[in-house]
N, C-alpha and C positions, 0 to 999 in steps of 0.2 A: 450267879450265872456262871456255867461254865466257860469253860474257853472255846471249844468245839461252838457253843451256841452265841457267842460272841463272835465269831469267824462269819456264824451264819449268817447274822445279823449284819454283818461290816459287808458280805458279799453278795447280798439283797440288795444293799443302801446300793452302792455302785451299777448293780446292773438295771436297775430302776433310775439312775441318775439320767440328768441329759444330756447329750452332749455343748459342749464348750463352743458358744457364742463369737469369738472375739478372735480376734489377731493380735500372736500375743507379739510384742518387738522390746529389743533390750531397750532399756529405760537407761541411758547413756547421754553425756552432750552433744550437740551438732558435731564439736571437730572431733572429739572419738569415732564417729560414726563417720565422718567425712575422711579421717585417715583411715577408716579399713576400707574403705568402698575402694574398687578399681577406676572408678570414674565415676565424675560428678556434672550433671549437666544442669541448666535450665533453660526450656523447652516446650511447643507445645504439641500435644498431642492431633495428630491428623487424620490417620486411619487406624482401624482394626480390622483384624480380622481371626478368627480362629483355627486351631487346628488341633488335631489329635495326634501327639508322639508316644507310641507302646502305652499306650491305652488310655493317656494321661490328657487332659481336655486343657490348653493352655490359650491365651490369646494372644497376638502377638500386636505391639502399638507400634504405628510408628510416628516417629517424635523429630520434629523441623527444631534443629537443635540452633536456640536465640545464642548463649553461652556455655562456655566450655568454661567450666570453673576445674576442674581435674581432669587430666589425660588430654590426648587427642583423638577425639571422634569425629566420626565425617560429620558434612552438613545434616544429612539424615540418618536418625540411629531406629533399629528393629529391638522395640525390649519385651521378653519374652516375660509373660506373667502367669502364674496359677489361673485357672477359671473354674469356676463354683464353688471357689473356700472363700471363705474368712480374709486370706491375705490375698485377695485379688485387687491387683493394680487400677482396675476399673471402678470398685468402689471408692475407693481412697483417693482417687485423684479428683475428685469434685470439689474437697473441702477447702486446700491451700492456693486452688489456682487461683493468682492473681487475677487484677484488673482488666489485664490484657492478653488475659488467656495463657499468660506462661504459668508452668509448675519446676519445682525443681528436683530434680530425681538422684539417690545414689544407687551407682550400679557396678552390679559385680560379674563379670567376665566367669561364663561355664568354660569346662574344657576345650569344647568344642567353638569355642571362638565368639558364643553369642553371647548378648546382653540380657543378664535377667533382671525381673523388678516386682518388687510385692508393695503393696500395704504398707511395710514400713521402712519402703525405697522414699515416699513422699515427702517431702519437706517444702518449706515456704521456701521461694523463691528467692524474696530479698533478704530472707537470713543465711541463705545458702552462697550467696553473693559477696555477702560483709562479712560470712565468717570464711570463706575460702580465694577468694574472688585476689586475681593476681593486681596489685597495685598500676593504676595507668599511667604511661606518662613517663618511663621509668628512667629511657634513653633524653627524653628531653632537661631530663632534672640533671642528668649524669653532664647533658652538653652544657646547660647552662651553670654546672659550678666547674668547668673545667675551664669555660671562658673569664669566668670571675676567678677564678685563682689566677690564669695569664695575665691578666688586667693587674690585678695585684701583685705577683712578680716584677712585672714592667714597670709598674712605678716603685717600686722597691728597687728597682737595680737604677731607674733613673736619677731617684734621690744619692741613691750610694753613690754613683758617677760625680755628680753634683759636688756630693761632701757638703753639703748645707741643709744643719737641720734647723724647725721651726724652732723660735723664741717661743716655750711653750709658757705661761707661768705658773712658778710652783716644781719646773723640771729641774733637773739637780747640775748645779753650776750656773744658776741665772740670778 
């Protein structure tokens, strides 16, 4: 076979092909994917609505935000998604919602200051939670060894005052 008719053949197969089903998304861990996003929320979804920007058919969600797992976003975020592909935030947001209706979303800041989200913004919830999610409780951990070390200090300095240590046995000089 020639190669001219090898060409032909290679450029037949293609314009007969179909087109491509799927949304493709990198095949990466949760916190890969959670340190590039600009913000990580989980959320649930309340309204749509859509609109056409320069020709372009998008939906915009908006999302009663439960957690703020990265960044600071207000109580309610606007995330702007494709509408009629593959990576539309509408289809993909059905599968991970939890039980109580939250999903958990990463999202990445356009120039213009908005929230975008596709198909594979989506993530579970409570993995998005345990793998980013800021430890609770942080300042009361911090008070309560700050008090157990004064505590211990104080009787540390009461003993020394004293000059009388326990009859321990087995301590060196008994």
């Amino acid at each position: 076979m020639s190669r001219s008719a090898l060409l032909f053949v290679a450029l037949c197969g293609l314009a007969f092909a179909g087109q491509a089903e799927a949304c493709v998304c990198a095949d990466a861990p949760l916190r890969e994917r959670l340190d590039r996003a600009d913000a990580a929320i989980v959320g649930r979804i309340v309204g749509t609505r859509e609109r056409n920007l320069r020709g372009v058919r998008q939906t915009l969600f908006t999302v009663d935000v439960v957690q703020r797992v990265k960044a600071k976003v207000p109580d309610k975020v606007v995330v702007v998604s494709p509408l009629g592909t593959d990576c539309d935030l509408m289809d993909a947001a059905a599968p991970p919602v939890g039980r109580d209706g939250t999903t958990g979303l990463l999202l990445t800041r356009s120039p213009d200051g908005e929230w975008l989200g596709s198909a594979c913004s989506v993530v579970a919830a409570g993995a998005l939670v345990a793998e980013g999610g800021e430890p609770r409780g942080g300042v009361i951990k911090v008070g309560i060894g700050i008090v157990i070390l004064g505590l211990v200090l104080l009787w540390g300095l009461r003993r020394l005052r004293r000059g009388a240590r326990p009859d321990l046995p087995g301590a060196p000089g008994s």
